[in-house]
OpenMM code with the backbone's topology and positions (N, CA, C; nanometers):
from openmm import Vec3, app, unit

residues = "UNK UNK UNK UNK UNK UNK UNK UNK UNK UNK UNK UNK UNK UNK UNK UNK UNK UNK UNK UNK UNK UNK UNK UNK UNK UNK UNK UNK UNK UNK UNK UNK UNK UNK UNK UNK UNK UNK UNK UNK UNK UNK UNK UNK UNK UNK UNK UNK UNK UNK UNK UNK UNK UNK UNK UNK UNK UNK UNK UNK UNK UNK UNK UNK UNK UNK UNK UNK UNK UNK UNK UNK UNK UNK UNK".split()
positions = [
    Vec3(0.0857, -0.1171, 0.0000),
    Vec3(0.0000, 0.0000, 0.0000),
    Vec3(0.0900, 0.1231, 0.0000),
    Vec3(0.0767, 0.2004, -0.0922),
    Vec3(0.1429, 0.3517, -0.1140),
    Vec3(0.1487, 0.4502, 0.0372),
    Vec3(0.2225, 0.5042, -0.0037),
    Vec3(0.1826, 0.6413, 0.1362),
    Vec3(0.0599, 0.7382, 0.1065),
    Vec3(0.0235, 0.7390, -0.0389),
    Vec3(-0.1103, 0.8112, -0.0854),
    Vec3(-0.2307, 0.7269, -0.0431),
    Vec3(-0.2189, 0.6239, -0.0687),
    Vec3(-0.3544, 0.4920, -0.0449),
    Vec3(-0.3512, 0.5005, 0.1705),
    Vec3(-0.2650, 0.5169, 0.2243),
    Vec3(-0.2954, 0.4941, 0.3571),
    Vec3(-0.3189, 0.6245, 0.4313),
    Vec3(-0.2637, 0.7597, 0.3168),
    Vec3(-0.3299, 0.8633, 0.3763),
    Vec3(-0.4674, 0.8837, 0.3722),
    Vec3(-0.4980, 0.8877, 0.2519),
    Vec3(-0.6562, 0.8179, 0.1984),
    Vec3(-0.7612, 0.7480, 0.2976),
    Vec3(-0.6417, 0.6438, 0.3303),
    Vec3(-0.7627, 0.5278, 0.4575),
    Vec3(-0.7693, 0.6522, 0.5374),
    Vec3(-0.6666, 0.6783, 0.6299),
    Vec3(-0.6430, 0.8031, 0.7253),
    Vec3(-0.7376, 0.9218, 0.7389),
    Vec3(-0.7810, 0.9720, 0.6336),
    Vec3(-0.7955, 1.0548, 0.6071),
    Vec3(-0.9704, 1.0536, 0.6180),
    Vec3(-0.9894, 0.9209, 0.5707),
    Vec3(-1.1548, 0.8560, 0.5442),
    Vec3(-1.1776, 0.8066, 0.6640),
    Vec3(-1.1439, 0.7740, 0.7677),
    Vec3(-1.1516, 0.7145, 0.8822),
    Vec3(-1.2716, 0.7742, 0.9746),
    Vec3(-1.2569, 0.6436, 1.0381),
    Vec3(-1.4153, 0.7536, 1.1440),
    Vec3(-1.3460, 0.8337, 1.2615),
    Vec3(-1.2208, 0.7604, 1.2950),
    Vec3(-1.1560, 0.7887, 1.4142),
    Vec3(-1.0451, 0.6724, 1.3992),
    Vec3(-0.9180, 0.7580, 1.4682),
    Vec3(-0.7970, 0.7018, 1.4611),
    Vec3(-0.7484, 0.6580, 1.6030),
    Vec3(-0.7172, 0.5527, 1.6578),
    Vec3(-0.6893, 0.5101, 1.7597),
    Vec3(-0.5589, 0.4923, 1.7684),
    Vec3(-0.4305, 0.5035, 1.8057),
    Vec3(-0.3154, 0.5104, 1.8266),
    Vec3(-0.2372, 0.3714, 1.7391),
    Vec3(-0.2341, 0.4493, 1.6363),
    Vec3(-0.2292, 0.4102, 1.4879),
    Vec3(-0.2996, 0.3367, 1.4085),
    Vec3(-0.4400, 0.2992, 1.4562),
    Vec3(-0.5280, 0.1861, 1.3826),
    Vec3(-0.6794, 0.3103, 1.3752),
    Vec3(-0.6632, 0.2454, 1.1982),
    Vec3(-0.7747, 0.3773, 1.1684),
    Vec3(-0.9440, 0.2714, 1.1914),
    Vec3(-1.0070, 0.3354, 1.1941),
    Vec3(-1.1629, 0.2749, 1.2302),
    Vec3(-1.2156, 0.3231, 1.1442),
    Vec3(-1.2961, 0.2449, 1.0336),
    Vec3(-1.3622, 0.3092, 0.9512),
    Vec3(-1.5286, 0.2176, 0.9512),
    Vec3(-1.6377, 0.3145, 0.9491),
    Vec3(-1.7881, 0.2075, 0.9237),
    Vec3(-1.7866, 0.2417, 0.8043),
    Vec3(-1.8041, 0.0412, 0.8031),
    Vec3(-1.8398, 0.0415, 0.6127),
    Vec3(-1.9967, -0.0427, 0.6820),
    Vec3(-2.1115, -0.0030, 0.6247),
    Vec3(-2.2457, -0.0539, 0.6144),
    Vec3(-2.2688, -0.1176, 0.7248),
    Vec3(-2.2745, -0.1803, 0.7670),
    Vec3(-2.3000, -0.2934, 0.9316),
    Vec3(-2.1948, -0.3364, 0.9621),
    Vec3(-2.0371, -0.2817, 0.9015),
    Vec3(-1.9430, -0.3751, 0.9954),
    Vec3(-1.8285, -0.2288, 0.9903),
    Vec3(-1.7140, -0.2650, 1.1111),
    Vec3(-1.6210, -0.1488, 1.1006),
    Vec3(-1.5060, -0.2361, 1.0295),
    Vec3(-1.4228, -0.1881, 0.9699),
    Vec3(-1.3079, -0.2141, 0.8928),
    Vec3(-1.1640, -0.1179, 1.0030),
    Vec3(-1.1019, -0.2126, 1.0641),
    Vec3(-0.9777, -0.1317, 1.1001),
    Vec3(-0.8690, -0.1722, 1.0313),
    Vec3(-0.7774, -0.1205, 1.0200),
    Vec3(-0.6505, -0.1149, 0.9087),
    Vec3(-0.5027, -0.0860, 1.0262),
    Vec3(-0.4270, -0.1199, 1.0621),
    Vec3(-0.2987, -0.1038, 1.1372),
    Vec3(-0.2309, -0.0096, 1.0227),
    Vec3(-0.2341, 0.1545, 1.0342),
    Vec3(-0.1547, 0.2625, 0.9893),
    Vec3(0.0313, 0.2021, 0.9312),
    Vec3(0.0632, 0.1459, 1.0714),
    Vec3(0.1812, 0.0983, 1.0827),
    Vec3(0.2376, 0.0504, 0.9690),
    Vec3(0.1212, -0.1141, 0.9967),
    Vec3(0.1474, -0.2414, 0.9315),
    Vec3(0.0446, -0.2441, 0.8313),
    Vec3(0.0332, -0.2078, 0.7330),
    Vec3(-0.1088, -0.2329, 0.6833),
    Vec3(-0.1668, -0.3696, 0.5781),
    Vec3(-0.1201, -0.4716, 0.6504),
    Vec3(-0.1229, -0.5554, 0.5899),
    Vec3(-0.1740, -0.6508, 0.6747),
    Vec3(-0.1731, -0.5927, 0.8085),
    Vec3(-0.2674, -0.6131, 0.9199),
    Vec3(-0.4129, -0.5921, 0.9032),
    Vec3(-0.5013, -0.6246, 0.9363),
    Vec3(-0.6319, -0.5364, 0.9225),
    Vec3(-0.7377, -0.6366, 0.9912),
    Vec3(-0.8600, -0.6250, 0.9928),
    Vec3(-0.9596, -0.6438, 1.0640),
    Vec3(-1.1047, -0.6211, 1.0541),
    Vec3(-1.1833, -0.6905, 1.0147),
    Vec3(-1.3291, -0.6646, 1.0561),
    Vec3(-1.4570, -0.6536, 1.1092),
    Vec3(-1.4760, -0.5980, 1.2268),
    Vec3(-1.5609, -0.6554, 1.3021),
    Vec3(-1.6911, -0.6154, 1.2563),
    Vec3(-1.8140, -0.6915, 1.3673),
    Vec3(-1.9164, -0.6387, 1.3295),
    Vec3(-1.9665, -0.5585, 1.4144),
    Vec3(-2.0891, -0.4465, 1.4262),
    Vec3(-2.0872, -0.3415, 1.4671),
    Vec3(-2.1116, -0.3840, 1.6521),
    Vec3(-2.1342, -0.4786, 1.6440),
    Vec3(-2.0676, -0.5366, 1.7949),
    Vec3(-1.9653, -0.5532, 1.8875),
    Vec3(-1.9078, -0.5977, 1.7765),
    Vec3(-1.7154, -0.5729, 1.8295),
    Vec3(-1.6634, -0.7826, 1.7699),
    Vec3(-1.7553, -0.8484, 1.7362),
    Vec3(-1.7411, -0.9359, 1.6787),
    Vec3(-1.6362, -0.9790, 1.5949),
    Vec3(-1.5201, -1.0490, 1.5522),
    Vec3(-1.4615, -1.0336, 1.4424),
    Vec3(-1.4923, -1.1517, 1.3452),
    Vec3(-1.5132, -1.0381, 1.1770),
    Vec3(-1.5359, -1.1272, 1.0501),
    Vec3(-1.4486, -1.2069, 1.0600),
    Vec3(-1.3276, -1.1180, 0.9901),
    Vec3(-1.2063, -1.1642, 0.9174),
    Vec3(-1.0884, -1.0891, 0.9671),
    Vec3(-0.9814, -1.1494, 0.9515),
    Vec3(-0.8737, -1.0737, 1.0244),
    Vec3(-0.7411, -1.1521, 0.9931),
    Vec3(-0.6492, -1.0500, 0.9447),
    Vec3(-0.5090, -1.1104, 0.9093),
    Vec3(-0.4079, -1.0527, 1.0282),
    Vec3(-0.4769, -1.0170, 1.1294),
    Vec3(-0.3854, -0.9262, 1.2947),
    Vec3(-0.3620, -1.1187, 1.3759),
    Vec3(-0.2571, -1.0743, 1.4287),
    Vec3(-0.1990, -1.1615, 1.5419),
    Vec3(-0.3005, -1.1479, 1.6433),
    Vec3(-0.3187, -1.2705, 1.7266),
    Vec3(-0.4316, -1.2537, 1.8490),
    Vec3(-0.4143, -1.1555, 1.9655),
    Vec3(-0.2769, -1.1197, 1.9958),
    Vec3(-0.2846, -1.0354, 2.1049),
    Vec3(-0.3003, -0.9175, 2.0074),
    Vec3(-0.2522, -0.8133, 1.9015),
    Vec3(-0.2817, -0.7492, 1.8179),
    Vec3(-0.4783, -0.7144, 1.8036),
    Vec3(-0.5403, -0.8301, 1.7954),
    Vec3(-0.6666, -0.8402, 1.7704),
    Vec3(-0.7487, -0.7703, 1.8626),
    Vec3(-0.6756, -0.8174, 2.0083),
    Vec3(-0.7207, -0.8535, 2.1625),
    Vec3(-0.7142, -0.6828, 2.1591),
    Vec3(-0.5717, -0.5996, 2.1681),
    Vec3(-0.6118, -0.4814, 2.1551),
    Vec3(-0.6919, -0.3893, 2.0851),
    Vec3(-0.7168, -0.4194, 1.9420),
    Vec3(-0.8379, -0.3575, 1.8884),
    Vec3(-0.9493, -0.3703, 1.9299),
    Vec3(-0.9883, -0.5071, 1.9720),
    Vec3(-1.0883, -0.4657, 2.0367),
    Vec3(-1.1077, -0.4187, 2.1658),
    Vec3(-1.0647, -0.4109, 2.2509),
    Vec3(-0.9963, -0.3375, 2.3567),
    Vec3(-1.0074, -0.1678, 2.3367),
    Vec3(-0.9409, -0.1115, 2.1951),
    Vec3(-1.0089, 0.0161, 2.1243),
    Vec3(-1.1326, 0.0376, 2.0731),
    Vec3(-1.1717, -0.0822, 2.0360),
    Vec3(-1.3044, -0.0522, 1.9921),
    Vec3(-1.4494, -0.0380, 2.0855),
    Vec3(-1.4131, -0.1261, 2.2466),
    Vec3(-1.4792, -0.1144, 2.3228),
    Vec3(-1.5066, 0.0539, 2.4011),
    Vec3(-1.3839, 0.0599, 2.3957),
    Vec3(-1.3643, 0.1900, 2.4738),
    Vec3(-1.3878, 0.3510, 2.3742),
    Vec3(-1.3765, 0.3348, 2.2421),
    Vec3(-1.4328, 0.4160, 2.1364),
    Vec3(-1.5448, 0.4064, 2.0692),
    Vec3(-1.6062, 0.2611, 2.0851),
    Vec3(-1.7729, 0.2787, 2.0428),
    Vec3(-1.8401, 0.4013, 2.0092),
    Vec3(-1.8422, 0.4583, 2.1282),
    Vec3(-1.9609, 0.5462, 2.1261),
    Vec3(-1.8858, 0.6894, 2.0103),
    Vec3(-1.8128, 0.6945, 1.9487),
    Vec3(-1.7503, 0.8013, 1.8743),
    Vec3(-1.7485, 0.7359, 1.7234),
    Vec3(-1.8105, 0.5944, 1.6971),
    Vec3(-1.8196, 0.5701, 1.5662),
    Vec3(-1.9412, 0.5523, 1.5061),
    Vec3(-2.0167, 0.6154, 1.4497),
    Vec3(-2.1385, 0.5935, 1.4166),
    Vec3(-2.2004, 0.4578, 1.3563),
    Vec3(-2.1755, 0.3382, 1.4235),
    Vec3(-2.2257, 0.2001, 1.4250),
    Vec3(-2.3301, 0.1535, 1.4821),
] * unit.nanometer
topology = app.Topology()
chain = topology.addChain("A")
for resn in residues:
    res = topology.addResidue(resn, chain)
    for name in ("N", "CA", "C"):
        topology.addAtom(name, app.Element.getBySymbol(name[0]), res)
């Protein structure tokens, strides 16, 4: 992924959590690791996860962000 394509995610994001962008796509959030972006994640607007190419403790903290930022993503 380019430095244009992840400013882009960045930029489109709902909210950025200390480097993992949060984005709502339709009924599920899409997070992306800024860092690593080859990392990424999908939960559902629960905190559920689809699909996910993140390591489990990696995972464990997103959702961990996502619990505690809920209420700032329109899901």
């Amino acid at each position: 992924m380019s430095e244009a394509e992840l400013k882009a995610v960045a930029d489109a994001a709902d909210i950025i959590v200390n480097g993992y962008a949060f984005s709502v796509s339709e009924d599920c959030i899409r997070v992306l690791n800024l860092g690593s972006p080859s990392r990424a994640a999908v939960l559902s607007s629960t905190g559920e996860v689809l699909e996910t190419s993140m390591y489990d403790i990696e995972l464990s903290i997103v959702n961990d962000y996502f619990r505690r930022n809920r209420e700032f993503l329109a899901a």
